[in-house]
C-alpha positions as CSV (number, residue, x, y, z in Angstrom):
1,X,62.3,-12.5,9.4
2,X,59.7,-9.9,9.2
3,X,60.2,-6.7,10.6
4,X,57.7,-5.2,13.0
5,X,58.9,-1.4,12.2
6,X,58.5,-1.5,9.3
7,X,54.9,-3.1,9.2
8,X,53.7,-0.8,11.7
9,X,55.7,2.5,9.7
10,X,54.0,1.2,6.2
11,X,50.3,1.2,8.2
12,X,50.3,4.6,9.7
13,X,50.7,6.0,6.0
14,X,47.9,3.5,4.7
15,X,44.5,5.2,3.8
16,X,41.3,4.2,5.7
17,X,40.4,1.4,3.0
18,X,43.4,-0.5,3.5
19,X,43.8,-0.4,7.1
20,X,40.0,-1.7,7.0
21,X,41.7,-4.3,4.4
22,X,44.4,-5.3,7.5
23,X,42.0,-5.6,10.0
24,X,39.9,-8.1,8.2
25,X,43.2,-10.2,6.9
26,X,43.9,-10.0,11.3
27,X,40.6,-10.4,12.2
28,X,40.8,-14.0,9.6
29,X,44.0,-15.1,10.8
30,X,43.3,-14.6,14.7
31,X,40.7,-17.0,13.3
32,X,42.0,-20.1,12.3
33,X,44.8,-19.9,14.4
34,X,42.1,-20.2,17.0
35,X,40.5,-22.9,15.2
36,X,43.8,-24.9,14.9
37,X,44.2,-24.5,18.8
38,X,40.9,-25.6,19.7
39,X,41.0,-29.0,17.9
40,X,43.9,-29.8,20.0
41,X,41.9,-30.1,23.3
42,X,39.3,-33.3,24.1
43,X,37.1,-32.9,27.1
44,X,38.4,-34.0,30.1
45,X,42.3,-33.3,28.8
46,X,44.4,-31.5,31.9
47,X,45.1,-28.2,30.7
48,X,47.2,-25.3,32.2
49,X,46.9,-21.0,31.1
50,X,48.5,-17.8,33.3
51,X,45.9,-15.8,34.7
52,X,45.8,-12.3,34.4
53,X,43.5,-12.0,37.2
54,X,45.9,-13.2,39.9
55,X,49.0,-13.2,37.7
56,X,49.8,-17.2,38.4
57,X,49.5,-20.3,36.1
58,X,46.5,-22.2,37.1
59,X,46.0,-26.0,36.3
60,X,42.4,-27.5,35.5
61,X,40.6,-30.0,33.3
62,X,38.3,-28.9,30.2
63,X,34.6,-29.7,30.8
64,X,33.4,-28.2,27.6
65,X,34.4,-27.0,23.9
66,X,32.4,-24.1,23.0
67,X,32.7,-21.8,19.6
68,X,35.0,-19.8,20.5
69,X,36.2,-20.8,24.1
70,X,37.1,-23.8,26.4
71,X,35.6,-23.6,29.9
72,X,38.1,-25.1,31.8
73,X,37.1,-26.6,36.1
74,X,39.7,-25.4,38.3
75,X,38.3,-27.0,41.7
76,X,34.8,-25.7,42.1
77,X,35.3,-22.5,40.1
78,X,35.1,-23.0,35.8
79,X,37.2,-19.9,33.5
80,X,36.4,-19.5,30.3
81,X,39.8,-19.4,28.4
82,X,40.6,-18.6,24.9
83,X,42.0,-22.0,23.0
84,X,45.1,-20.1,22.1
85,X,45.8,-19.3,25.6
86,X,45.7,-23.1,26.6
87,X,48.5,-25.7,27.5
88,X,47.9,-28.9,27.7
89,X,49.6,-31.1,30.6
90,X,50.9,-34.6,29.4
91,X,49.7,-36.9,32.0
């Protein structure tokens, strides 16, 4: 198992050029994993995500697939939600 520490001890004595170097190698893998999780959702799948907003799970039915976010229709209100941030409900 990877250690956290000791990732986050080995950065803070990294020159500027390599922790520009991380960032990119983050920025990729934020990415695909988002990628990965968006191909798992069809329009019109029931889906389920915690809110930050009012801190509860909320339960609703994706109406579109963008780019980079799922708008999901929760009654007459639609959230944009990050793919990776999605559950879907078996039915």
């Amino acid at each position: 198992m990877i250690d956290i520490n000791e990732i986050v001890e080995t950065i803070m004595q990294m020159e500027a050029d390599d922790i520009e170097h991380i960032v990119s190698a983050v920025r990729n893998r934020r990415e695909m994993l988002s990628i990965k999780a968006k191909a798992q959702f069809r329009i019109g799948d029931r889906v389920k995500f915690f809110s930050r907003r009012s801190q509860e799970e909320v339960e609703g039915t994706v109406d579109k697939i963008n780019r980079k976010r799922i708008v999901v229709s929760v009654g007459a209100v639609s959230w944009t939600v990050p793919p990776t941030m999605l559950e879907r409900i078996e039915q």
